[in-house]
py3Dmol code that shows the C-alpha trace and the ligand (Angstrom):
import py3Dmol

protein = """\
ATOM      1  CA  UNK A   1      21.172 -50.095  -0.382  1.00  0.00           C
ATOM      2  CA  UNK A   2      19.073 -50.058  -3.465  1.00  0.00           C
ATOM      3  CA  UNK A   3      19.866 -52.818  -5.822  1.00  0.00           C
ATOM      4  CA  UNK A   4      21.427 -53.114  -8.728  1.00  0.00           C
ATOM      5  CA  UNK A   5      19.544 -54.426 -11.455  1.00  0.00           C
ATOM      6  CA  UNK A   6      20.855 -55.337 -14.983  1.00  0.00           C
ATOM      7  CA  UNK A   7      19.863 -52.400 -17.788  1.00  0.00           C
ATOM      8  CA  UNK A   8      16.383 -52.252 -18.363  1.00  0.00           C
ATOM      9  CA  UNK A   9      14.926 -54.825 -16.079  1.00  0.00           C
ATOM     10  CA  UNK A  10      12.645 -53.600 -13.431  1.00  0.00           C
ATOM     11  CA  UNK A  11      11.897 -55.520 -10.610  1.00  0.00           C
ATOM     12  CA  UNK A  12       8.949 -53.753  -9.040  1.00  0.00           C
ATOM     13  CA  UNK A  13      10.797 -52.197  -6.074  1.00  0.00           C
ATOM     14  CA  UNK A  14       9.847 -48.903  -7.107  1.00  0.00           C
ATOM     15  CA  UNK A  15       9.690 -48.129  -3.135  1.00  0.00           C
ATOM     16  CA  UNK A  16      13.173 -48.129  -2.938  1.00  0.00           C
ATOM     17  CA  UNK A  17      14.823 -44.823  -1.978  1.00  0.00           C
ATOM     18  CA  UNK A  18      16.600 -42.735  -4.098  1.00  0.00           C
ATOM     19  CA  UNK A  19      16.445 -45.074  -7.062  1.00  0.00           C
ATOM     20  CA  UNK A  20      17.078 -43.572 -10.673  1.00  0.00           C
ATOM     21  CA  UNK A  21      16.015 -43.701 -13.908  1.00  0.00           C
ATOM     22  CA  UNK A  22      18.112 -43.588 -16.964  1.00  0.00           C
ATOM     23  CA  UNK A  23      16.726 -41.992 -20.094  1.00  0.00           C
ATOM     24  CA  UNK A  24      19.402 -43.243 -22.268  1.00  0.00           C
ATOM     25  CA  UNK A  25      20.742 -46.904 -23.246  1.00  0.00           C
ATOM     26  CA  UNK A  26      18.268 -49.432 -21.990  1.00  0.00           C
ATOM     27  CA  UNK A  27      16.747 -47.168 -19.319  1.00  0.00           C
ATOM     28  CA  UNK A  28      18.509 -48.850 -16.480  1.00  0.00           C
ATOM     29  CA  UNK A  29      16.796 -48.456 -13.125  1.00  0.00           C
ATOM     30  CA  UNK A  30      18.991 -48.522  -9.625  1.00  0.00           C
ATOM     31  CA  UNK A  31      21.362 -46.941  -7.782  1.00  0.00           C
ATOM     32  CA  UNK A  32      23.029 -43.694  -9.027  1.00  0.00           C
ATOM     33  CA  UNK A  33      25.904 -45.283  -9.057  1.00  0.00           C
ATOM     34  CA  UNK A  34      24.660 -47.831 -11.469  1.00  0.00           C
ATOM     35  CA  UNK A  35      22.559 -45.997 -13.205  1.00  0.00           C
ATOM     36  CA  UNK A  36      24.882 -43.038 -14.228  1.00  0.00           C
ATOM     37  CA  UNK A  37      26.986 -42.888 -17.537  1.00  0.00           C
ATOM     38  CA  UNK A  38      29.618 -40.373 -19.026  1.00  0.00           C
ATOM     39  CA  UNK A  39      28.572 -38.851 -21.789  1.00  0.00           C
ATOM     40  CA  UNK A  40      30.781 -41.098 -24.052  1.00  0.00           C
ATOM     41  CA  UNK A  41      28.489 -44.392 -23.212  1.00  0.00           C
ATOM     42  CA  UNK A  42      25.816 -42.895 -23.917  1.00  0.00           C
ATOM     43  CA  UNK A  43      24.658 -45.042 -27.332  1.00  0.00           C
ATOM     44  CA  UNK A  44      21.297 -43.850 -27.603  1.00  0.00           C
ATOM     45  CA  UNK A  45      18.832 -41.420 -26.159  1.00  0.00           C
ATOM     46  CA  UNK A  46      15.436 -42.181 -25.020  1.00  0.00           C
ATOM     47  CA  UNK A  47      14.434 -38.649 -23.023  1.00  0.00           C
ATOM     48  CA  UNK A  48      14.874 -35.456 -22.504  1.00  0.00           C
ATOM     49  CA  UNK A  49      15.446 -34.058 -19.079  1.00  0.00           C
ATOM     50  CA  UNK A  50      13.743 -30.251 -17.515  1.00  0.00           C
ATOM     51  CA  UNK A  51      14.533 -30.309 -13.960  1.00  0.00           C
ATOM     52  CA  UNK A  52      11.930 -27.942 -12.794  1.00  0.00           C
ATOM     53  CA  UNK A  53      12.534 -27.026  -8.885  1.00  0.00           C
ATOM     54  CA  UNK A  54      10.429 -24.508  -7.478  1.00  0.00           C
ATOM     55  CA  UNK A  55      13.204 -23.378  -5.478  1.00  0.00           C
ATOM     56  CA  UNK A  56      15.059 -22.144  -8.598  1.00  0.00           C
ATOM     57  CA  UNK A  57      12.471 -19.403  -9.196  1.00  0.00           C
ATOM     58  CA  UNK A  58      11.704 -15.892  -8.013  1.00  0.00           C
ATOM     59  CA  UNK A  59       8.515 -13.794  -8.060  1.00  0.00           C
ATOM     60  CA  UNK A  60       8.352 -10.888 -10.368  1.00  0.00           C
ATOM     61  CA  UNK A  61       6.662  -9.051 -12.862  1.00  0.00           C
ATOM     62  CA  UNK A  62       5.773 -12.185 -14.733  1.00  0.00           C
ATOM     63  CA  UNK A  63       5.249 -14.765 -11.963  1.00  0.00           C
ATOM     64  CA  UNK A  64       4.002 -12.241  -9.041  1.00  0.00           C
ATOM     65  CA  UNK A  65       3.549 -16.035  -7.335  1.00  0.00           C
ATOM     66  CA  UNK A  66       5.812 -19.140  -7.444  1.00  0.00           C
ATOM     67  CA  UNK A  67       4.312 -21.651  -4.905  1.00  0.00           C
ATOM     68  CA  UNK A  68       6.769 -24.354  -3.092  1.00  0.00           C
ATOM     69  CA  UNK A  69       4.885 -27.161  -3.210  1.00  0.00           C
ATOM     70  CA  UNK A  70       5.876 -28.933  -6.707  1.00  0.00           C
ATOM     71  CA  UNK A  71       2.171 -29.754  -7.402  1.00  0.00           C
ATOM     72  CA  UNK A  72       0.873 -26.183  -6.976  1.00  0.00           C
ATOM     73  CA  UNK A  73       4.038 -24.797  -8.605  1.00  0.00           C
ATOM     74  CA  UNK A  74       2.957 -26.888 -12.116  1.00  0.00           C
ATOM     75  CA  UNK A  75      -0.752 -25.837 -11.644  1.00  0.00           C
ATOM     76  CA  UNK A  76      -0.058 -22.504 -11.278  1.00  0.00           C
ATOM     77  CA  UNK A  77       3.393 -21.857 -13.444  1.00  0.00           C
ATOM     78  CA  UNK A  78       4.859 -25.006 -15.338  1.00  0.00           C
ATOM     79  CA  UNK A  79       1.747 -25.839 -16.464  1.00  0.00           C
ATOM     80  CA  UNK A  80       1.690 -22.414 -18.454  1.00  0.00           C
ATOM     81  CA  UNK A  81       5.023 -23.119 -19.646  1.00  0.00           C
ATOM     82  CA  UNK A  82       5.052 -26.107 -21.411  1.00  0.00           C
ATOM     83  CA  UNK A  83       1.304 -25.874 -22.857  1.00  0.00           C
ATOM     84  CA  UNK A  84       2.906 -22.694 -24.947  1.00  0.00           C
ATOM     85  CA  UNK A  85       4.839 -25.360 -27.124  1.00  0.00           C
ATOM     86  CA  UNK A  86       3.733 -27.918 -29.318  1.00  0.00           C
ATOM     87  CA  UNK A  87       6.810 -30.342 -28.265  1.00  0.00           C
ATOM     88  CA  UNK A  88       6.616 -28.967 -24.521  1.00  0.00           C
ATOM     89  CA  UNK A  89       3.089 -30.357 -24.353  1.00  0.00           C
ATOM     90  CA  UNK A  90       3.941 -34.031 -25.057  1.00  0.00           C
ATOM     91  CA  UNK A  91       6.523 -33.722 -21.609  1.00  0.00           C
ATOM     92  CA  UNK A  92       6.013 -36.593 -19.241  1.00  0.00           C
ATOM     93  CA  UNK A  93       5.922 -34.823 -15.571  1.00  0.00           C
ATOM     94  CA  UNK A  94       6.281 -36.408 -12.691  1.00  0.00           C
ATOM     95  CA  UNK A  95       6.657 -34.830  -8.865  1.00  0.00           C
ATOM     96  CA  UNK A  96      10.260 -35.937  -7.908  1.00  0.00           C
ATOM     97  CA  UNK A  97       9.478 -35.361  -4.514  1.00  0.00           C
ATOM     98  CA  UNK A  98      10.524 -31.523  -4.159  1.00  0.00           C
ATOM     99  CA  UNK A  99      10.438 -30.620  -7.881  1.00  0.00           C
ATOM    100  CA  UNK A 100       9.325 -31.570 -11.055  1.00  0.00           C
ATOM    101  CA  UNK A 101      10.695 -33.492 -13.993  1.00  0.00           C
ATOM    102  CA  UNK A 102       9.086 -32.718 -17.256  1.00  0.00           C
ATOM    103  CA  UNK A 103      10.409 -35.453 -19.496  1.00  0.00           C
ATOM    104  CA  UNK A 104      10.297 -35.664 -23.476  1.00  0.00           C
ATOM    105  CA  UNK A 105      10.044 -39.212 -24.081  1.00  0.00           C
ATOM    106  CA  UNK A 106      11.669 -40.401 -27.934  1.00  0.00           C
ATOM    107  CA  UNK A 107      10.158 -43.244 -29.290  1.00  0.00           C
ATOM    108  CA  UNK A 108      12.397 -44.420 -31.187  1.00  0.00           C
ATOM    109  CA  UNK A 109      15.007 -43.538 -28.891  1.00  0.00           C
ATOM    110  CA  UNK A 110      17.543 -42.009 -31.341  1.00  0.00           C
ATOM    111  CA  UNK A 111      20.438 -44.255 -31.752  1.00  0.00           C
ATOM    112  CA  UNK A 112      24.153 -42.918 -32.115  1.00  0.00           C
ATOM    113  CA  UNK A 113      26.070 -44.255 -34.962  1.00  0.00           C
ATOM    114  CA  UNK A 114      29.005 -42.193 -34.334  1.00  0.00           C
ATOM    115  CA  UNK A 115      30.788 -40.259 -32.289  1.00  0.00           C
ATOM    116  CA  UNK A 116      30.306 -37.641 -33.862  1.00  0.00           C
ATOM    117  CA  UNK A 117      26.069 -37.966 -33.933  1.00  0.00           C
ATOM    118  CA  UNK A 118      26.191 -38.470 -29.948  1.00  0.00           C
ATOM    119  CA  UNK A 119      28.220 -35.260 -29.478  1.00  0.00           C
ATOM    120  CA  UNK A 120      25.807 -33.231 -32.055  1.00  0.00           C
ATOM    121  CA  UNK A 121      22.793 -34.481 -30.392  1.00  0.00           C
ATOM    122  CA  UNK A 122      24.452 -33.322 -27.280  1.00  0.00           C
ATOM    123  CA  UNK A 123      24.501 -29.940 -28.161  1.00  0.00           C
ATOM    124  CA  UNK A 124      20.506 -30.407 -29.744  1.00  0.00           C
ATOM    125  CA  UNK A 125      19.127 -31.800 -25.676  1.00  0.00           C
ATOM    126  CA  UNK A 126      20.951 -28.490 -23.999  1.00  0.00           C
ATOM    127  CA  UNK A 127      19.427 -25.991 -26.602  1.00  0.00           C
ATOM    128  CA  UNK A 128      16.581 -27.648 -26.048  1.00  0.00           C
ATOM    129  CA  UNK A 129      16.880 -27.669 -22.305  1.00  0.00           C
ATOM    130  CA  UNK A 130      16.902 -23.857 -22.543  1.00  0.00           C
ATOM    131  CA  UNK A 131      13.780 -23.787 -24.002  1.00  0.00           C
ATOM    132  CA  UNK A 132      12.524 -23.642 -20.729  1.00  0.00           C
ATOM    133  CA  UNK A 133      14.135 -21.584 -17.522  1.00  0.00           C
ATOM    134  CA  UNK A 134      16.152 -24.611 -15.928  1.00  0.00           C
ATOM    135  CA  UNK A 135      19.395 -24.786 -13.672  1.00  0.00           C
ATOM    136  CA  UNK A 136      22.195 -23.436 -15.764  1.00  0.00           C
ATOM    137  CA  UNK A 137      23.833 -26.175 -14.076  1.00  0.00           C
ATOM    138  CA  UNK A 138      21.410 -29.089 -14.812  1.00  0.00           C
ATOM    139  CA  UNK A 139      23.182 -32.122 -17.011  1.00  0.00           C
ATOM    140  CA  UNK A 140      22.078 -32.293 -20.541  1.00  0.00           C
ATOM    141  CA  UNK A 141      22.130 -36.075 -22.393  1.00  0.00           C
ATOM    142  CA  UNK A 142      23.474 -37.977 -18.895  1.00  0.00           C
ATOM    143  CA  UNK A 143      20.467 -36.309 -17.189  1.00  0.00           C
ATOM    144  CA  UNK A 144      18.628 -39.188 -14.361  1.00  0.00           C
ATOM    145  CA  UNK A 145      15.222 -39.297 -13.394  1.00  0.00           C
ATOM    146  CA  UNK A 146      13.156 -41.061 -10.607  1.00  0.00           C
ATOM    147  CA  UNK A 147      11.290 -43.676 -10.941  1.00  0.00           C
ATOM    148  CA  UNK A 148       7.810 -43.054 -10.469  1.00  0.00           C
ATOM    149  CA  UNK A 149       6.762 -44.804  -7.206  1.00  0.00           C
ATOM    150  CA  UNK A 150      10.475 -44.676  -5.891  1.00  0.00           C
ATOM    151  CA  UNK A 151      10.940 -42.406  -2.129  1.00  0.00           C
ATOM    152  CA  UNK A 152      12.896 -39.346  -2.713  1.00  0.00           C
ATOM    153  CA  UNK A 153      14.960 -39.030   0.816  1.00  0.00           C
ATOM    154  CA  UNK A 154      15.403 -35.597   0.527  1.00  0.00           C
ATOM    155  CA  UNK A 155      11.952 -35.006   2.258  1.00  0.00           C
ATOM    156  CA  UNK A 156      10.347 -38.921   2.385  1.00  0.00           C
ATOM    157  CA  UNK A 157       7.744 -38.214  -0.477  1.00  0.00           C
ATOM    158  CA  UNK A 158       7.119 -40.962  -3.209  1.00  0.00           C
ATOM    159  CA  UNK A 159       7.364 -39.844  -6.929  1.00  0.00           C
ATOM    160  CA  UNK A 160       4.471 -39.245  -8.489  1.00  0.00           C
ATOM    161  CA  UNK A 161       3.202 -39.299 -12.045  1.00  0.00           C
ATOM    162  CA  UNK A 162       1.320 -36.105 -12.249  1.00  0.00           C
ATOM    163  CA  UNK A 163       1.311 -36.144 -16.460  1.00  0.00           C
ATOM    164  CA  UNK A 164       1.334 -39.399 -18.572  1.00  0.00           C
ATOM    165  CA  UNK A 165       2.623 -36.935 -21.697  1.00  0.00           C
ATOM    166  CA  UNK A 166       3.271 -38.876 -25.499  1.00  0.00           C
ATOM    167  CA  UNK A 167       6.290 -39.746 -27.114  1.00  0.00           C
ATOM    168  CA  UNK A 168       8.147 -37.560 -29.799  1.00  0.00           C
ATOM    169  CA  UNK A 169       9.745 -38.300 -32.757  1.00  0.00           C
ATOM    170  CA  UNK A 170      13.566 -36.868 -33.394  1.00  0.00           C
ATOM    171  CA  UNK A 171      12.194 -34.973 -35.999  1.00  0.00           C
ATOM    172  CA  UNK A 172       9.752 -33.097 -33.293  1.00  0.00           C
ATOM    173  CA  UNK A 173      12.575 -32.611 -31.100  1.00  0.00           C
ATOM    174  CA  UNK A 174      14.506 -31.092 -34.048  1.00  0.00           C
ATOM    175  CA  UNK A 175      11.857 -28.789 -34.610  1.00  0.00           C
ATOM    176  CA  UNK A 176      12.013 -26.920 -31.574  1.00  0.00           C
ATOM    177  CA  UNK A 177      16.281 -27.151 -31.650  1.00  0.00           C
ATOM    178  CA  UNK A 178      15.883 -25.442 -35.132  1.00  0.00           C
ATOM    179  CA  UNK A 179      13.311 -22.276 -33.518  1.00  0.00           C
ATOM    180  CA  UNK A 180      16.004 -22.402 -30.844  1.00  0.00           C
ATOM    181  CA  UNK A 181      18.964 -21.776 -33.256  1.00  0.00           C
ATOM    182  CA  UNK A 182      16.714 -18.866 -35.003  1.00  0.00           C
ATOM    183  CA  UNK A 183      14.677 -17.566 -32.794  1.00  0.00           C
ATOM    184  CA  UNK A 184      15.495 -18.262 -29.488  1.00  0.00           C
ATOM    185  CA  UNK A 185      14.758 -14.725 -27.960  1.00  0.00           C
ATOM    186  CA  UNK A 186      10.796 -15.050 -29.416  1.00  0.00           C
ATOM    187  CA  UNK A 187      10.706 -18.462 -28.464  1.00  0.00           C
ATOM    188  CA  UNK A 188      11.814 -18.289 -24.690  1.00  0.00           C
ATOM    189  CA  UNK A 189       9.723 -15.331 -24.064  1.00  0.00           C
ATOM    190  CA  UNK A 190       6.462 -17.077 -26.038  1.00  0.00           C
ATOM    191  CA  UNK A 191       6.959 -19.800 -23.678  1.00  0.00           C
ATOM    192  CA  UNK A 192       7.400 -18.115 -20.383  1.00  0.00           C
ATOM    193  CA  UNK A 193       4.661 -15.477 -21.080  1.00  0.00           C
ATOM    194  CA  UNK A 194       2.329 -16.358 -23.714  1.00  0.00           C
ATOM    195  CA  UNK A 195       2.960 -13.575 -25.876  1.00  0.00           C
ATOM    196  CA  UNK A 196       5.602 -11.674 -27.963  1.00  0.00           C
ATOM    197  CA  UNK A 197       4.953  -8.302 -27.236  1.00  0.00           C
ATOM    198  CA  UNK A 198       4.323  -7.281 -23.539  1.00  0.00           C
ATOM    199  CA  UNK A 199       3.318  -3.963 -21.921  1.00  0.00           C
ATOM    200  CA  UNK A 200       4.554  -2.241 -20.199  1.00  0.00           C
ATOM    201  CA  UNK A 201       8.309  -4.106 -20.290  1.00  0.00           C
ATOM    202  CA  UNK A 202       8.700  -6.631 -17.695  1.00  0.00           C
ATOM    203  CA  UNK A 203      12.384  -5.703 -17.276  1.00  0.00           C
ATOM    204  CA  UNK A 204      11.634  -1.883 -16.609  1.00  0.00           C
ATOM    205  CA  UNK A 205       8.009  -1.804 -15.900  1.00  0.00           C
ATOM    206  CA  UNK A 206       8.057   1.609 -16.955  1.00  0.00           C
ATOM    207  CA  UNK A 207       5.174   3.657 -17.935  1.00  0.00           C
ATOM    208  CA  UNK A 208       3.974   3.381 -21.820  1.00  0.00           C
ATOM    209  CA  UNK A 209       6.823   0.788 -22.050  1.00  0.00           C
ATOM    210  CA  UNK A 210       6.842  -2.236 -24.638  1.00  0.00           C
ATOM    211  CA  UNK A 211       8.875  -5.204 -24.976  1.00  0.00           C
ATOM    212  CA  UNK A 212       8.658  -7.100 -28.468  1.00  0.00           C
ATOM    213  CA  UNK A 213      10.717 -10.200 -28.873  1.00  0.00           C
ATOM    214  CA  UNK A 214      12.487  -9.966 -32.315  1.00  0.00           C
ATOM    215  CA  UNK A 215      14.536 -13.288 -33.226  1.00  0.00           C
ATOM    216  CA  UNK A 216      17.431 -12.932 -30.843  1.00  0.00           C
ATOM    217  CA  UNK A 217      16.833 -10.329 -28.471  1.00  0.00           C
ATOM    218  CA  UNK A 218      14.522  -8.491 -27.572  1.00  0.00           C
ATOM    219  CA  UNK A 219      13.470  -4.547 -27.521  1.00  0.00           C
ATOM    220  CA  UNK A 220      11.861  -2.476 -25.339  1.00  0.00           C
ATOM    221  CA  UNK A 221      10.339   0.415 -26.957  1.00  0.00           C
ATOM    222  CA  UNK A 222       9.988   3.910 -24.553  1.00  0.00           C
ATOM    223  CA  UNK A 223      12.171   1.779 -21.614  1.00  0.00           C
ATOM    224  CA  UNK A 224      15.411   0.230 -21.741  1.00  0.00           C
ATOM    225  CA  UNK A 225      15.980  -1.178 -25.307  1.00  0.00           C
ATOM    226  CA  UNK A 226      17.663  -3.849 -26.587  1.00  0.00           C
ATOM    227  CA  UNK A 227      17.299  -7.268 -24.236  1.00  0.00           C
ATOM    228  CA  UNK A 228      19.104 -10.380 -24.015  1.00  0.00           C
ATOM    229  CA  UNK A 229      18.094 -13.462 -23.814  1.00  0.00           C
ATOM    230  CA  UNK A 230      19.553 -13.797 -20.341  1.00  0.00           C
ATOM    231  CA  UNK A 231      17.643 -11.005 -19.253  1.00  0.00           C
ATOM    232  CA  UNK A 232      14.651 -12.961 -19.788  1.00  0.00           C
ATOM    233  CA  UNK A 233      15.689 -16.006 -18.102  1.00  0.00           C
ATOM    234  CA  UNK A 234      16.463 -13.742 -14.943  1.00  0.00           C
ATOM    235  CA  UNK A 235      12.932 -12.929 -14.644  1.00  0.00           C
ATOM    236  CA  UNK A 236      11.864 -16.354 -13.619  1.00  0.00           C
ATOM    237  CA  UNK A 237      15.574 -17.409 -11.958  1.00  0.00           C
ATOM    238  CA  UNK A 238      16.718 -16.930  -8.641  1.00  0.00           C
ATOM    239  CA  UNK A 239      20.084 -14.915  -8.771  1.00  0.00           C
ATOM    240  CA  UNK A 240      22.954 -17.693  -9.627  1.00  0.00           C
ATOM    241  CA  UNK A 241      24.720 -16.625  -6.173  1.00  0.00           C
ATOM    242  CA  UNK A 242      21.631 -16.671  -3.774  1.00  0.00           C
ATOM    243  CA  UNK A 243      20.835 -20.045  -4.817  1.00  0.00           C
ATOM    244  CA  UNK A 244      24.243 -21.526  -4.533  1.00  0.00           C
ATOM    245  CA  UNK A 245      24.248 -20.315  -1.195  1.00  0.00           C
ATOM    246  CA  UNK A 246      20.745 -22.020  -0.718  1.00  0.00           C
ATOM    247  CA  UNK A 247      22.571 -25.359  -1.893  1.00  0.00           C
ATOM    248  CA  UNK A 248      25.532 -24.892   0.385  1.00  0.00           C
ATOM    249  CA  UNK A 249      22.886 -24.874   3.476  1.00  0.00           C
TER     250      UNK A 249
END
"""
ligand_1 = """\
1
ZN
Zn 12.137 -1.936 -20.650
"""
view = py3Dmol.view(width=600, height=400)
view.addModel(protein, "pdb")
view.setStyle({"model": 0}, {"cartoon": {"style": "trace"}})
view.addModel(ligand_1, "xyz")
view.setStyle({"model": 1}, {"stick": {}})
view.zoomTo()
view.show()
């Protein structure tokens, strides 16, 4: 059993298995039990969480490649992702064992004064989450970690720190929930390709096609015309019901 340790305190046994990492309160480190929180305890927030697991990606037009091994999947892919954003190149990643977790660290942690500030700054971490193609079903603000060091069971590998990254301010966090809010088709498809106009159209491929990301959706001019945002996600994603079978495994 991994011990339980009082909120912040770290006692070096970062070879325990399975330990966590909160990125909220006083950044408790222990069991999952422990370390977990509802929402509604959460009084301030010291990281942002981007669960990056190989296995949630296909290949396709825009990554003809997506390697399983969580150290060639950031050299070749997440790498690409998070250098296309000013805030996504501060992230922390570390090699959870299978995955990666990209981590944008506050300092100052943004404290909650009120209900009300927690639940809005709720709402900021998941539009900011979606910044980047991650689980639909990853948690937002109560979002773990591992602790770097710590064993992750799942396949005996020790968590590594692959990135040190630098803290961001609220304000830089705010920054990229604001582009979100008005531009979130040019945004998503700047960060997942490099560019905001792509030929031909990576959703058609077809001949003399071009997609150009407008603010909220996108158009593909000579193919199939207006895109969602969704449809760009589903580029990069696994279909939602082949991976849940994957999970049930
Ligand atoms: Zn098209």
């Amino acid at each position: 059993m991994p011990p339980i340790l009082p909120p912040g305190i770290d006692n070096g046994n970062h070879d325990d298995i399975d330990v966590r990492e909160a990125l909220f309160n006083d950044a408790a480190i222990g069991s999952i039990s422990y370390v977990q929180a509802s929402k509604e305890r959460i009084t301030q927030l010291r990281g942002i969480l981007f669960d990056l697991d190989p296995k949630l990606y296909r290949t396709g037009p825009i990554s003809p490649h997506v390697p399983s091994d969580p150290r060639e999947f950031f050299d070749l892919i997440a790498q690409n992702w998070l250098a296309r954003h000013p805030l996504l190149q501060q992230a922390q990643v570390r090699i959870s064992g299978i995955g990666l977790h990209a981590i944008i660290n506050l300092d100052p942690p943004v404290v909650f004064c009120s209900d009300g500030e927690r639940d809005r700054w709720a709402g900021v971490v998941e539009t900011v989450q979606a910044a980047l193609p991650v689980d639909p079903d990853q948690p937002g603000m109560t979002a773990v970690t591992r602790p770097v060091g710590s064993i992750n069971s799942k396949n005996g590998a020790s968590v590594e720190l692959l990135r040190e990254g630098t803290s961001v301010t609220a304000d830089d966090v705010l920054s990229l929930f604001t582009e979100m809010c008005k531009t979130p088709f040019r945004t998503v498809m700047t960060i997942l390709t490099g560019t905001n106009r792509l030929t031909p159209c990576p959703i058609c491929q077809g001949e003399a096609t071009t997609l150009s990301a407008l603010d909220y959706s996108g158009q593909c001019y000579g193919g199939c015309g207006k895109i969602k945002l969704q449809q760009l996600y589903d580029l990069v994603l696994q279909p939602r019901d082949r991976k849940h079978e994957e999970g049930r495994r």
